[in-house]
PDB file of N, CA, C and O in Angstrom:
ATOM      1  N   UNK A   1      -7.632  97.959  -9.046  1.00  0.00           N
ATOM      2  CA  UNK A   1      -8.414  97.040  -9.823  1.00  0.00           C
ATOM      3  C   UNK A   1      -7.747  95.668  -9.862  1.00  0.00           C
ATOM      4  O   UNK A   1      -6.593  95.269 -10.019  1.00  0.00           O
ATOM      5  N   UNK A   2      -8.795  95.174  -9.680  1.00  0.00           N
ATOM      6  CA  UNK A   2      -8.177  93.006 -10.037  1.00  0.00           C
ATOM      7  C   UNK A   2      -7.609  92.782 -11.215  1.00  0.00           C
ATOM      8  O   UNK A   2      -8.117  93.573 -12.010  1.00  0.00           O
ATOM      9  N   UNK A   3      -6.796  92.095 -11.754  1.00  0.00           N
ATOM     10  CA  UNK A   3      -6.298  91.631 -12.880  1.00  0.00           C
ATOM     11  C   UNK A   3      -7.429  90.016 -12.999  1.00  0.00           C
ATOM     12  O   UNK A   3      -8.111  89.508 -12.109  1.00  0.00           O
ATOM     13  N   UNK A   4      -7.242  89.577 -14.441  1.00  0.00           N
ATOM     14  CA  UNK A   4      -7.613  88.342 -14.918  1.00  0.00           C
ATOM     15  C   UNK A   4      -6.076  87.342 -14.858  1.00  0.00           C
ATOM     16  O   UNK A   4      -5.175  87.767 -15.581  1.00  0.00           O
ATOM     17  N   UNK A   5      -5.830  86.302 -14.189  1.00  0.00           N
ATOM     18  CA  UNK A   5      -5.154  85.479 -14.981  1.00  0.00           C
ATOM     19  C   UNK A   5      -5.238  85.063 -16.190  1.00  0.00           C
ATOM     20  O   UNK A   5      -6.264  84.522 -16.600  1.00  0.00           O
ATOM     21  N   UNK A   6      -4.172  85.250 -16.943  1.00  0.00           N
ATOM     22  CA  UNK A   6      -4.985  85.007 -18.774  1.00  0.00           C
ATOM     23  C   UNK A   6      -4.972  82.873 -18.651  1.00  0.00           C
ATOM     24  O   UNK A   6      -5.652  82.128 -19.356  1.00  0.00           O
ATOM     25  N   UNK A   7      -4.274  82.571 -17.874  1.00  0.00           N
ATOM     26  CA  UNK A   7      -3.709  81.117 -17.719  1.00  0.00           C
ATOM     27  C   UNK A   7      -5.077  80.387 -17.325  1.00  0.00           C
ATOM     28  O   UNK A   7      -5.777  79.727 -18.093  1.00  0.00           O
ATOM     29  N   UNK A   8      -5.382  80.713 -15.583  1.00  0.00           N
ATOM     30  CA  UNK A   8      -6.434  80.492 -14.889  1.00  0.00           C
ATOM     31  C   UNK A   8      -7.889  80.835 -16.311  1.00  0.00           C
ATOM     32  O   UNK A   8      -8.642  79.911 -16.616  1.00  0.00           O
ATOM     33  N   UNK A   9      -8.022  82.205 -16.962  1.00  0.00           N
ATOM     34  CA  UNK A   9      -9.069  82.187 -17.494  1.00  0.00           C
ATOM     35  C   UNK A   9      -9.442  81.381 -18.928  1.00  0.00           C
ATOM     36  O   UNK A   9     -10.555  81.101 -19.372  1.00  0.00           O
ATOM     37  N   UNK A  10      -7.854  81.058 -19.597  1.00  0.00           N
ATOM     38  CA  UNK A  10      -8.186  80.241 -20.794  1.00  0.00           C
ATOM     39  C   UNK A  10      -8.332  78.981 -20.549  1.00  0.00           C
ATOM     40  O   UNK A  10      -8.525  78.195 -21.476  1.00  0.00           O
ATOM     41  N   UNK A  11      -8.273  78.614 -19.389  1.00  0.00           N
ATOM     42  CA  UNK A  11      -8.405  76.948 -18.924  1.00  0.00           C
ATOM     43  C   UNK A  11      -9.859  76.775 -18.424  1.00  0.00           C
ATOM     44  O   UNK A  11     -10.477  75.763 -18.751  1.00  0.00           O
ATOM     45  N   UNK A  12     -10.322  77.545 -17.791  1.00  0.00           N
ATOM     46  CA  UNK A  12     -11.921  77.784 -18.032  1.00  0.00           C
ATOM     47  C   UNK A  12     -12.441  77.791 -18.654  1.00  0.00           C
ATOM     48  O   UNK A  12     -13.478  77.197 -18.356  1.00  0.00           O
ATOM     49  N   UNK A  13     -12.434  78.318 -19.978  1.00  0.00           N
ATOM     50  CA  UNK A  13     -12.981  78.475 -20.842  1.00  0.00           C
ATOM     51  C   UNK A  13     -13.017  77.355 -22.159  1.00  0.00           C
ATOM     52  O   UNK A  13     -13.809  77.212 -23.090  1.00  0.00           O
ATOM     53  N   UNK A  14     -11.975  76.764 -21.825  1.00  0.00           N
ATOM     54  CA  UNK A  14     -11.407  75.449 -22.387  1.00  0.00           C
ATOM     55  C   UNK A  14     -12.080  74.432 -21.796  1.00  0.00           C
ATOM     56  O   UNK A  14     -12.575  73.488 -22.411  1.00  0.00           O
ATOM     57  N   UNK A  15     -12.115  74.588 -20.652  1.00  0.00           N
ATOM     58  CA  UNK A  15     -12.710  73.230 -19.929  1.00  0.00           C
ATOM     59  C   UNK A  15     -14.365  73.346 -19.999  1.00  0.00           C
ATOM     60  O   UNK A  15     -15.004  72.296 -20.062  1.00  0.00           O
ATOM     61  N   UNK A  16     -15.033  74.571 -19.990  1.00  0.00           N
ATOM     62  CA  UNK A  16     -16.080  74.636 -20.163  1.00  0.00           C
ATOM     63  C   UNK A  16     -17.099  74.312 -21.741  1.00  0.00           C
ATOM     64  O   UNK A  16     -18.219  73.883 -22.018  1.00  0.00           O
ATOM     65  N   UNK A  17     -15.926  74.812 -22.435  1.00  0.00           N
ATOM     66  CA  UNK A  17     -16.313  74.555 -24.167  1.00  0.00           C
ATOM     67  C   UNK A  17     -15.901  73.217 -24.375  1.00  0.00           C
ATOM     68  O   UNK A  17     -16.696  72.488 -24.967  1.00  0.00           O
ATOM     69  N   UNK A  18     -14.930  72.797 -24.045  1.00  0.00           N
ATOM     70  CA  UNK A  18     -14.750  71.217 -24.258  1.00  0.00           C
ATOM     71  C   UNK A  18     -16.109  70.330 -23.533  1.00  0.00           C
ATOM     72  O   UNK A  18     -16.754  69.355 -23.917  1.00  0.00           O
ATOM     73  N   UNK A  19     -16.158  70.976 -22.615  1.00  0.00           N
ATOM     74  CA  UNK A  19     -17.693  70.094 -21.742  1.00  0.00           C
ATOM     75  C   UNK A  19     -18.368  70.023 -22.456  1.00  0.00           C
ATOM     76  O   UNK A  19     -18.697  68.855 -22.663  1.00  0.00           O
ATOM     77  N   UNK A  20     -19.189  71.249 -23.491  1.00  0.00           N
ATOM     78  CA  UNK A  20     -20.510  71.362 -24.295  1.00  0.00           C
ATOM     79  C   UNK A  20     -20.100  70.677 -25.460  1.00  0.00           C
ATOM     80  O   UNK A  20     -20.868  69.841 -25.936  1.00  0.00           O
ATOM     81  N   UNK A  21     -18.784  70.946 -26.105  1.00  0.00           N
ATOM     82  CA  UNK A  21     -18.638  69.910 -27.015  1.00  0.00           C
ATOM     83  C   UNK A  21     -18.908  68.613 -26.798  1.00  0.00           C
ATOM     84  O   UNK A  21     -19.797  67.966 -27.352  1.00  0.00           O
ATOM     85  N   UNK A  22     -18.109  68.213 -25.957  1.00  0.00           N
ATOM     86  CA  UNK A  22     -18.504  66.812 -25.435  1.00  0.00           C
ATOM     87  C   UNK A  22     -20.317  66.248 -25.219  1.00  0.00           C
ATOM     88  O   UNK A  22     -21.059  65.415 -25.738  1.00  0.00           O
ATOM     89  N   UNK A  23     -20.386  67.140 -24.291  1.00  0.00           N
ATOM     90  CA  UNK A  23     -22.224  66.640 -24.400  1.00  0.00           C
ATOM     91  C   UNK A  23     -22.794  66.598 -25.727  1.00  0.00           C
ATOM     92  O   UNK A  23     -23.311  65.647 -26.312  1.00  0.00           O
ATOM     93  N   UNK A  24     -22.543  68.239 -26.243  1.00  0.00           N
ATOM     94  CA  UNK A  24     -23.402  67.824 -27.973  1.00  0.00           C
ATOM     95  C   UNK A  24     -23.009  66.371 -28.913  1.00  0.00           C
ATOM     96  O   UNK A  24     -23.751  65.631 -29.559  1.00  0.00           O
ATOM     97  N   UNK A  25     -21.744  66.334 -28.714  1.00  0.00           N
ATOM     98  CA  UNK A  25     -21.350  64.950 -29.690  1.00  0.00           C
ATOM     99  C   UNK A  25     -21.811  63.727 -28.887  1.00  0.00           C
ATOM    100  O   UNK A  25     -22.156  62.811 -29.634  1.00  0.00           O
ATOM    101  N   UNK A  26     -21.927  63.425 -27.465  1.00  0.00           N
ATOM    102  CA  UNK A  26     -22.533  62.317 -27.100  1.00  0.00           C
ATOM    103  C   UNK A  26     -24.152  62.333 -27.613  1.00  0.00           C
ATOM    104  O   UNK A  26     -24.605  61.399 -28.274  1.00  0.00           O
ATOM    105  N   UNK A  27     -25.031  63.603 -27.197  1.00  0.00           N
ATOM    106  CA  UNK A  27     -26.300  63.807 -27.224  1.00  0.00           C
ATOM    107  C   UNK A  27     -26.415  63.524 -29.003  1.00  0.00           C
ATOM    108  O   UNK A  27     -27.152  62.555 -29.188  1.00  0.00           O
ATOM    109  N   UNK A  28     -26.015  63.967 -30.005  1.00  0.00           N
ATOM    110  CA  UNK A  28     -25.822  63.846 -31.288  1.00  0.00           C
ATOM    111  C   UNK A  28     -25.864  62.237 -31.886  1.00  0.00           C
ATOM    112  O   UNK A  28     -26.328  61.860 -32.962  1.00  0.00           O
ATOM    113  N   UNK A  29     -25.123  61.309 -30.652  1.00  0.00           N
ATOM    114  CA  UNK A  29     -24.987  59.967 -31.103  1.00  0.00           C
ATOM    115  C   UNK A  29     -26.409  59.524 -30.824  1.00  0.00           C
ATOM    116  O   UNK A  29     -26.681  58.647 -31.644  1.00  0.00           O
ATOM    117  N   UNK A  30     -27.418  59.754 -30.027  1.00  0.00           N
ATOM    118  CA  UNK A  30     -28.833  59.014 -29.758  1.00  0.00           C
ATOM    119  C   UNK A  30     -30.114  59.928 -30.036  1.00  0.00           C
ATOM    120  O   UNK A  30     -31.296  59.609 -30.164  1.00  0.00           O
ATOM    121  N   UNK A  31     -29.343  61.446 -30.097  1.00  0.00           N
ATOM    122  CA  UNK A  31     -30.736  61.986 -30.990  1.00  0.00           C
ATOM    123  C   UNK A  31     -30.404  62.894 -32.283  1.00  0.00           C
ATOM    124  O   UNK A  31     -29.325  63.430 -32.537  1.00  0.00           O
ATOM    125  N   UNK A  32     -31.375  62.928 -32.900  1.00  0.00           N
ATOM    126  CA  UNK A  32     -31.091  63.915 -34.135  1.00  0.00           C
ATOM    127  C   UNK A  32     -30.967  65.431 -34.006  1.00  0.00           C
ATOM    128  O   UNK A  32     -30.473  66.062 -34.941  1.00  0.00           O
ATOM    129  N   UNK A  33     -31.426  66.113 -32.797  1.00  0.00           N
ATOM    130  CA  UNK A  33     -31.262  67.294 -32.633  1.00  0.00           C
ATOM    131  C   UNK A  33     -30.613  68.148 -32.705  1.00  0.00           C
ATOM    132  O   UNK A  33     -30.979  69.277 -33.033  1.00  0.00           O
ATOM    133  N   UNK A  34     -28.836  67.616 -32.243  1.00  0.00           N
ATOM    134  CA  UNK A  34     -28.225  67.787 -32.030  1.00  0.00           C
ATOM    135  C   UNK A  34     -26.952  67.765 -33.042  1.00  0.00           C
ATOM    136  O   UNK A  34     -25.873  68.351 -32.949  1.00  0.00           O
ATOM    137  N   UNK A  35     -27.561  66.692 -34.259  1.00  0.00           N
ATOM    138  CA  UNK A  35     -26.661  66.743 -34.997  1.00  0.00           C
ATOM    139  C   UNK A  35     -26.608  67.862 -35.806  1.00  0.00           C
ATOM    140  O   UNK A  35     -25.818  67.593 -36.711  1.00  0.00           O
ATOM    141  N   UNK A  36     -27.058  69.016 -35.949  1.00  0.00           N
ATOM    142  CA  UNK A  36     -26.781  70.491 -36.514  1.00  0.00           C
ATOM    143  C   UNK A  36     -25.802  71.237 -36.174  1.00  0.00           C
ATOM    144  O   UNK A  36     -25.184  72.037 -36.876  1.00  0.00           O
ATOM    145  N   UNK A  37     -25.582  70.834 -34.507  1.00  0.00           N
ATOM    146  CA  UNK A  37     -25.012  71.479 -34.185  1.00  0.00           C
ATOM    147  C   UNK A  37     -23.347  71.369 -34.457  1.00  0.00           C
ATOM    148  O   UNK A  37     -22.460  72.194 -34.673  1.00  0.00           O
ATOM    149  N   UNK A  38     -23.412  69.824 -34.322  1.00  0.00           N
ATOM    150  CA  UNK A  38     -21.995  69.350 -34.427  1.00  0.00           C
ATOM    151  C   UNK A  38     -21.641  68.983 -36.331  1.00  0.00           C
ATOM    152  O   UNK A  38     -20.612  68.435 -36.729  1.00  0.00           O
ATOM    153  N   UNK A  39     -22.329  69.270 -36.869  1.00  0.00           N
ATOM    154  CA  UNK A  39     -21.845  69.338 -38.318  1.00  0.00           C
ATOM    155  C   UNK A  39     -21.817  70.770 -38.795  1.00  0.00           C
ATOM    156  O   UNK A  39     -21.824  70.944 -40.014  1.00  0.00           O
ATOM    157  N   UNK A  40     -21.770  72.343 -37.594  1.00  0.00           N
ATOM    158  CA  UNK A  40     -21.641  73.617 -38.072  1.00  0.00           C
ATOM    159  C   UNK A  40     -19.897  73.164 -37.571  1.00  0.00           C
ATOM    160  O   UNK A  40     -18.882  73.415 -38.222  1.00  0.00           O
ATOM    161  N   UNK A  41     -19.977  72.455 -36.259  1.00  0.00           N
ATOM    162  CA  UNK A  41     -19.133  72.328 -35.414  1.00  0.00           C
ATOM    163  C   UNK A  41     -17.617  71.683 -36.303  1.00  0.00           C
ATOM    164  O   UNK A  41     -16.514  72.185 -36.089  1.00  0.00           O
ATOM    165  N   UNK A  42     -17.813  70.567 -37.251  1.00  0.00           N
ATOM    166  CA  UNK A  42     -17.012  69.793 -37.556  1.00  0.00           C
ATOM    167  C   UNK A  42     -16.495  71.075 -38.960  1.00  0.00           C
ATOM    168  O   UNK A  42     -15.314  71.113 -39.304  1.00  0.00           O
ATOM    169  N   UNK A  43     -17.362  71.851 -39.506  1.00  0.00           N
ATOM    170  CA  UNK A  43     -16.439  72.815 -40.388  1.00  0.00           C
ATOM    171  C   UNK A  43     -15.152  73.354 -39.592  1.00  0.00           C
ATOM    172  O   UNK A  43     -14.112  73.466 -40.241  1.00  0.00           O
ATOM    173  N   UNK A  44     -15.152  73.642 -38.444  1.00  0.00           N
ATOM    174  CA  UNK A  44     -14.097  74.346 -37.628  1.00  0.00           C
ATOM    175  C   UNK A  44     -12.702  73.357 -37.149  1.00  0.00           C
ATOM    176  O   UNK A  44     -11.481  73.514 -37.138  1.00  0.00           O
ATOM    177  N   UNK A  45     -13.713  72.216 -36.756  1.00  0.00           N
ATOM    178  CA  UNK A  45     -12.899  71.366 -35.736  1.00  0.00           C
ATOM    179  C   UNK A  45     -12.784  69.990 -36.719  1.00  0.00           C
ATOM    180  O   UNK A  45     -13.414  68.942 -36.575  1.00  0.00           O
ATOM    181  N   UNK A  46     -12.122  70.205 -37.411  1.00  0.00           N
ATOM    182  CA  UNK A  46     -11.634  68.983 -38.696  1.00  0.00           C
ATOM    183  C   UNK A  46     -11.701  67.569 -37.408  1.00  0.00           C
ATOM    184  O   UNK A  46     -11.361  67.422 -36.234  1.00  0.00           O
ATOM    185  N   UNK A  47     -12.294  66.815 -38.395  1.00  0.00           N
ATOM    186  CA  UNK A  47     -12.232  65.554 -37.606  1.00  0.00           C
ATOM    187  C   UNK A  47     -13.870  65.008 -36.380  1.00  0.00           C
ATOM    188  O   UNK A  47     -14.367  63.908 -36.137  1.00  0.00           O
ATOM    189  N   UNK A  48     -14.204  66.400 -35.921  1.00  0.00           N
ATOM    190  CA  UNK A  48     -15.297  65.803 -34.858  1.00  0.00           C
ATOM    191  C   UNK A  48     -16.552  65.614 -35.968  1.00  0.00           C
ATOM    192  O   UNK A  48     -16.812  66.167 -37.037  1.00  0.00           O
ATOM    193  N   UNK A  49     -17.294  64.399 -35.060  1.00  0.00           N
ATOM    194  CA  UNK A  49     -18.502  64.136 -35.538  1.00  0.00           C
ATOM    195  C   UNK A  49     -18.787  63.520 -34.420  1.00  0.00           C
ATOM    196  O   UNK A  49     -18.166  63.613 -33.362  1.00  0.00           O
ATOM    197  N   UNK A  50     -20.099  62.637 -34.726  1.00  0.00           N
ATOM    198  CA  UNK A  50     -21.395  61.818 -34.085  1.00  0.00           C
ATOM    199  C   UNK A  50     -20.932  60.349 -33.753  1.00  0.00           C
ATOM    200  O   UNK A  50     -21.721  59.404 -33.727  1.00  0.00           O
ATOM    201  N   UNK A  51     -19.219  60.213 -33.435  1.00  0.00           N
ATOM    202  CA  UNK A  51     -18.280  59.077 -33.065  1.00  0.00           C
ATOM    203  C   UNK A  51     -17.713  59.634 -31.854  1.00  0.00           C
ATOM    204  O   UNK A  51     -17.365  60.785 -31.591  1.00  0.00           O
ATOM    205  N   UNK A  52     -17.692  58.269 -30.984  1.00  0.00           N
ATOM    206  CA  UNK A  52     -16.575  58.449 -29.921  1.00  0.00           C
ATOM    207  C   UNK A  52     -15.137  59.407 -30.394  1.00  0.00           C
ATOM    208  O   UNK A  52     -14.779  60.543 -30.084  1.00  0.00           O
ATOM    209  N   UNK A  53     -14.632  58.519 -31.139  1.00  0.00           N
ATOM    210  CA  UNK A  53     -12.952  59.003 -31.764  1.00  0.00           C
ATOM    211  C   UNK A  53     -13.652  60.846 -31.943  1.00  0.00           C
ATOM    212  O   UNK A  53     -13.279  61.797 -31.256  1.00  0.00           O
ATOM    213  N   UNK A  54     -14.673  60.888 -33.017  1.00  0.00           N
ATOM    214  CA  UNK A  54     -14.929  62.314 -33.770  1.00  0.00           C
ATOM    215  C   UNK A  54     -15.111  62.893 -32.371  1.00  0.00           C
ATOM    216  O   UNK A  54     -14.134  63.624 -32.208  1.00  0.00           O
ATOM    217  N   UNK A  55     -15.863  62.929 -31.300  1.00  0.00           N
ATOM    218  CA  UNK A  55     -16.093  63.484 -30.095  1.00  0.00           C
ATOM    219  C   UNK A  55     -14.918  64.342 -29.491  1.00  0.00           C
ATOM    220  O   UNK A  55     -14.816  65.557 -29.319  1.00  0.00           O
ATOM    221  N   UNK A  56     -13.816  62.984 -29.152  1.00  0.00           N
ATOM    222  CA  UNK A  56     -12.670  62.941 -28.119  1.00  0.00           C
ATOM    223  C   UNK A  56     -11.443  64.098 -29.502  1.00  0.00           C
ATOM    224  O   UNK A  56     -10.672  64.883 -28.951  1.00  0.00           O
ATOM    225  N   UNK A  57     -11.422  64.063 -30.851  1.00  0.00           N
ATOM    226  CA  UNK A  57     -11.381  64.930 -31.766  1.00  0.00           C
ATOM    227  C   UNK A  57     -11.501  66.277 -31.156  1.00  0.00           C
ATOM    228  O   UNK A  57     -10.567  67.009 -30.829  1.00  0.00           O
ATOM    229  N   UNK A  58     -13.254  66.598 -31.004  1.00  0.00           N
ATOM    230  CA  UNK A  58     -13.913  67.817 -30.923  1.00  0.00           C
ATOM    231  C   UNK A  58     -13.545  68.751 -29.276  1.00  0.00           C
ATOM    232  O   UNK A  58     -13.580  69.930 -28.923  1.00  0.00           O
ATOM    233  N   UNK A  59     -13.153  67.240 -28.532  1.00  0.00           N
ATOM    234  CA  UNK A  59     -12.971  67.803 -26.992  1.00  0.00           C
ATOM    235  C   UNK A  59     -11.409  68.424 -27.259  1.00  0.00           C
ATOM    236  O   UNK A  59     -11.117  69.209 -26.357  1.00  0.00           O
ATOM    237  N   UNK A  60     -10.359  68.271 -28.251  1.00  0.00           N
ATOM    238  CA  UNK A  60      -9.346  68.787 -28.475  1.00  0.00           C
ATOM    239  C   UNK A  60      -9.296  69.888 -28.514  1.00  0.00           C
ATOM    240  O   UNK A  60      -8.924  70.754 -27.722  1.00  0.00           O
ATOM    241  N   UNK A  61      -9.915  69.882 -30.051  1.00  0.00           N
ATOM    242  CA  UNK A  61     -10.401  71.356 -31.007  1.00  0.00           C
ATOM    243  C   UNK A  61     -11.344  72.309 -29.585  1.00  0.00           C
ATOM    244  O   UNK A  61     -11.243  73.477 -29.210  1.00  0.00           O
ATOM    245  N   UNK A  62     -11.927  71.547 -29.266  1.00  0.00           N
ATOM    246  CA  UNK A  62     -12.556  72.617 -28.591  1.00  0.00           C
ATOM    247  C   UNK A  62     -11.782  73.611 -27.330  1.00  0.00           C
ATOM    248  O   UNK A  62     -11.801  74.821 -27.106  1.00  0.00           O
ATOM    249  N   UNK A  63     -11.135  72.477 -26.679  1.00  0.00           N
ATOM    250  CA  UNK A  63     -10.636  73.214 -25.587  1.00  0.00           C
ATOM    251  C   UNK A  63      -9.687  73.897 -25.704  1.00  0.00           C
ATOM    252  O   UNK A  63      -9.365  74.684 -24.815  1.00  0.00           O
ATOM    253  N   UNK A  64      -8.690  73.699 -27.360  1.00  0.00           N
ATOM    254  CA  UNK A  64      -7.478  74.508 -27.456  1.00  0.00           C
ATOM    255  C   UNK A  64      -8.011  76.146 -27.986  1.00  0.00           C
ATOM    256  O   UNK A  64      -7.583  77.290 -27.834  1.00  0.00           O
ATOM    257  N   UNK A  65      -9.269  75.459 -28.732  1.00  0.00           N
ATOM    258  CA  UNK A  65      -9.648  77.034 -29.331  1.00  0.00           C
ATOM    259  C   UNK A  65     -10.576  77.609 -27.962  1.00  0.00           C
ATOM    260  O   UNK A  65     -10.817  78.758 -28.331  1.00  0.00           O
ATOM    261  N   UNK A  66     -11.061  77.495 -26.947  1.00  0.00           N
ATOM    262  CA  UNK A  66     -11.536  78.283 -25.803  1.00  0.00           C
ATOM    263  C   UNK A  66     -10.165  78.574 -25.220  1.00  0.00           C
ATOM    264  O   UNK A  66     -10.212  79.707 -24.740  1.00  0.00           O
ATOM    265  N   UNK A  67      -9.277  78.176 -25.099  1.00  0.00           N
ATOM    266  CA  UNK A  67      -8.085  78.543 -24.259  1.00  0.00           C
ATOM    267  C   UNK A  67      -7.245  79.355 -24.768  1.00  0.00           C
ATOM    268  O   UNK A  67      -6.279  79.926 -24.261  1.00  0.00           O
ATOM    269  N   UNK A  68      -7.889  79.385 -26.338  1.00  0.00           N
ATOM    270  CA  UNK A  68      -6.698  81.125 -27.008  1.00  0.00           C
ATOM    271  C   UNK A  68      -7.718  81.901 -26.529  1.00  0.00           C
ATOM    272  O   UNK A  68      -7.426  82.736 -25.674  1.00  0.00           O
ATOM    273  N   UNK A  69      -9.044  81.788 -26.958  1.00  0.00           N
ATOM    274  CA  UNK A  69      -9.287  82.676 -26.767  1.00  0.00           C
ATOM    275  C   UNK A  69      -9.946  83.340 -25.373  1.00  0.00           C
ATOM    276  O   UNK A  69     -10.379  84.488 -25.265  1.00  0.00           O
ATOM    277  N   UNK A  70      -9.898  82.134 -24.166  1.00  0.00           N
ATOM    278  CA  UNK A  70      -9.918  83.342 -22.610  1.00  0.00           C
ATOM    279  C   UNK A  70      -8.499  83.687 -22.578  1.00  0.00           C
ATOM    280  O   UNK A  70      -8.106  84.758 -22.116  1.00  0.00           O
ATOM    281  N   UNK A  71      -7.857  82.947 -22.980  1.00  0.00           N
ATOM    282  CA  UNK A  71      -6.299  83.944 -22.582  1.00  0.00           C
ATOM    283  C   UNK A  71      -6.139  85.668 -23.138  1.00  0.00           C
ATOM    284  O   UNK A  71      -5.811  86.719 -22.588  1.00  0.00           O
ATOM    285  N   UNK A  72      -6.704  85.143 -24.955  1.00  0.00           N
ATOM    286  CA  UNK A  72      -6.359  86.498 -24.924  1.00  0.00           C
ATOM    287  C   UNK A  72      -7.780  87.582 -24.561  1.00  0.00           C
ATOM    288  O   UNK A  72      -7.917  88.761 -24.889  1.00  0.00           O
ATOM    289  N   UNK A  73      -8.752  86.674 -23.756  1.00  0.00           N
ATOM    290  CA  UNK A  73      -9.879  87.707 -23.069  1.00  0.00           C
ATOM    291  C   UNK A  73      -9.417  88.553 -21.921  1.00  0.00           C
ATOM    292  O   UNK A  73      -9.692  89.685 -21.524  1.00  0.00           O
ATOM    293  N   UNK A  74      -8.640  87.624 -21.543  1.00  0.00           N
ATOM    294  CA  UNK A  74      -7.897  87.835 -19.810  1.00  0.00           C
ATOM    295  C   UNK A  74      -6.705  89.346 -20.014  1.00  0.00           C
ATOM    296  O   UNK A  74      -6.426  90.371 -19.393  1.00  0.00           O
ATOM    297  N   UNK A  75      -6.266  88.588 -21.397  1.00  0.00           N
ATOM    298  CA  UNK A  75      -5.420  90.112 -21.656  1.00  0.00           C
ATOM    299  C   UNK A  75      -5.486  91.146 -22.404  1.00  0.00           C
ATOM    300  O   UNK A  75      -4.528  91.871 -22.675  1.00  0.00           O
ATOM    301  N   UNK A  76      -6.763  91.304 -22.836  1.00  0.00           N
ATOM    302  CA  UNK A  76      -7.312  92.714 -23.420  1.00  0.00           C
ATOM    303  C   UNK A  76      -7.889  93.308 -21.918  1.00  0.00           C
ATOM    304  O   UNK A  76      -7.617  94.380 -21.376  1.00  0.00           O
ATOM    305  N   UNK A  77      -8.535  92.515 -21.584  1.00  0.00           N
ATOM    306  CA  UNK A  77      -9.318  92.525 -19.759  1.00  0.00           C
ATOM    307  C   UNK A  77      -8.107  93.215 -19.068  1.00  0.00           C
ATOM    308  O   UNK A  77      -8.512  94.319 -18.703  1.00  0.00           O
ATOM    309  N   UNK A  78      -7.225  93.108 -18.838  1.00  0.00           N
ATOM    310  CA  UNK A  78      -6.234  94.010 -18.262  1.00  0.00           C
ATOM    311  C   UNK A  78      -5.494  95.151 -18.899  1.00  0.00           C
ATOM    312  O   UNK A  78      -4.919  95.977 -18.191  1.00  0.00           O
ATOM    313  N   UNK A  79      -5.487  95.220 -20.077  1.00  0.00           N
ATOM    314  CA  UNK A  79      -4.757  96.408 -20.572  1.00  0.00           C
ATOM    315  C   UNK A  79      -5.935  97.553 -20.200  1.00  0.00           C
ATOM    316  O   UNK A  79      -5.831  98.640 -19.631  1.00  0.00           O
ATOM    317  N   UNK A  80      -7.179  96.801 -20.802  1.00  0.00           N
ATOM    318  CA  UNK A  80      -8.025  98.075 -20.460  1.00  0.00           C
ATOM    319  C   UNK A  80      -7.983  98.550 -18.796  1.00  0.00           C
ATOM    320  O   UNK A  80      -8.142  99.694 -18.371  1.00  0.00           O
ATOM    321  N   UNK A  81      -7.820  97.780 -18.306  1.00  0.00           N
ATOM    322  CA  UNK A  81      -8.063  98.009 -16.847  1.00  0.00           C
ATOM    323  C   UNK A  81      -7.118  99.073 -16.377  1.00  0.00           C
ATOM    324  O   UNK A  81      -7.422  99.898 -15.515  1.00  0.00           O
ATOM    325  N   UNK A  82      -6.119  99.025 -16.900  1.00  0.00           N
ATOM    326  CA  UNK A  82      -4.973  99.654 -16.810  1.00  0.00           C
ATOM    327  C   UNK A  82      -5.643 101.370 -17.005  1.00  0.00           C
ATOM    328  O   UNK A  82      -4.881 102.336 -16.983  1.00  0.00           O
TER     329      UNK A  82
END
């Protein structure tokens, strides 16, 4: 059986959640739709909002918290494999 890199998979997952963060807080600055999302968002991620600064904030928060958690996806993903 293949193993997961836990490294390779929390940086994915980081880079991918930081992306959607990023879009919702730009999309949030010119429509209202969006701002729901990023004010469930800003309970978690102290600091992001519907601002550049609050955004570049949220692209932090976001990518550090996707990167605990594919790492530790990558390594439950292998014990079981085991």
């Amino acid at each position: 059986m293949n193993k997961l890199s836990p490294r390779a998979c929390g940086l994915a997952f980081g880079i991918l959640w930081s992306a959607g963060v990023m879009m919702m807080g730009l999309v949030s600055i010119v429509s209202p739709w969006a701002r729901p999302f990023v004010n469930v968002l800003s309970v978690m991620y102290v600091g992001y909002s519907s601002s550049v600064s609050g955004i570049f904030i949220g692209i932090l928060w976001g990518f550090v918290d996707a990167f605990i958690g594919g790492w530790v996806f990558a390594w439950l993903y292998n014990k079981f494999v085991k």
